[in-house]
N, C-alpha and C positions, 0 to 999 in steps of 0.2 A: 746443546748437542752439537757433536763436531762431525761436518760434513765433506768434509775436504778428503778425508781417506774414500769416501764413496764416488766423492765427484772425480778422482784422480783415475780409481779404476773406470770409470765411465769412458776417458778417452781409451784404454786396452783395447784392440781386439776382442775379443767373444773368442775361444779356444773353439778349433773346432771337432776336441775331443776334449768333452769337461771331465771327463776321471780324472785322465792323465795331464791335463792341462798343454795340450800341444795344438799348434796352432795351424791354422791353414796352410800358410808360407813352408811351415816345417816338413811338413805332408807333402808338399808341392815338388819341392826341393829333394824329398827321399824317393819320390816317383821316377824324378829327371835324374840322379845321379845313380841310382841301382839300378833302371828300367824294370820298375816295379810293377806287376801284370794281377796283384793278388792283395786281398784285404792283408791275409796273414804276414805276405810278405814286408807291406805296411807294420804291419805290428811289431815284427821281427825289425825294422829298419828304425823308426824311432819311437813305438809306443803306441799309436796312437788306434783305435779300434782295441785294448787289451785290457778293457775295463767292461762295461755293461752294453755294449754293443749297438746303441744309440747311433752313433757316428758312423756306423757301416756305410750307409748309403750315401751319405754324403763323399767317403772314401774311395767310394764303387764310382760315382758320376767323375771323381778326380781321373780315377787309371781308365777311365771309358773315353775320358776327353785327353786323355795322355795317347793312348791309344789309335784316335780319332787324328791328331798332329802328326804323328808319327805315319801313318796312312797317307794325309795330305800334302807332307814332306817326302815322300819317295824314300822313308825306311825300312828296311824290314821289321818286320810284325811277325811277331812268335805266334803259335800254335795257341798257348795260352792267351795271349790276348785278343785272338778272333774268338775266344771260348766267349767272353766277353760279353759280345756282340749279341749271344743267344742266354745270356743266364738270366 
């Protein structure tokens, strides 16, 4: 039995949307270049949350902590993203 295809995927990443296979970084990166304030808009951006909805939250804590930088840095902070705060 050949274990090398299993051991290889073992160094990957974990996606952290398994539907769609898209990964934390990629999320991260579509947060900070759209200033992205919304699950949907995540999904609309590279996919990820457009599958069985698992990853939400994980996606919710990303734009909450995007959110959170952006407050601590002296940016403006949209209406939607103080929604945030309270959902």
């Amino acid at each position: 039995m050949d274990f090398s295809a299993a051991n290889s995927d073992a160094s990957q990443p974990r996606p952290l949307c398994h539907c769609l296979g898209v990964q934390a970084d990629e999320v991260h990166a579509a947060i900070v270049e759209d200033d992205l304030s919304t699950v949907r808009g995540v999904t609309k951006s590279c996919g990820a949350g457009g599958g069985c909805n698992a990853c939400h939250r994980h996606i919710k804590r990303m734009l909450h902590e995007h959110a959170l930088q952006q407050r601590m840095s002296g940016e403006p902070v949209s209406s939607t993203q103080t929604a945030l705060e309270y959902a």
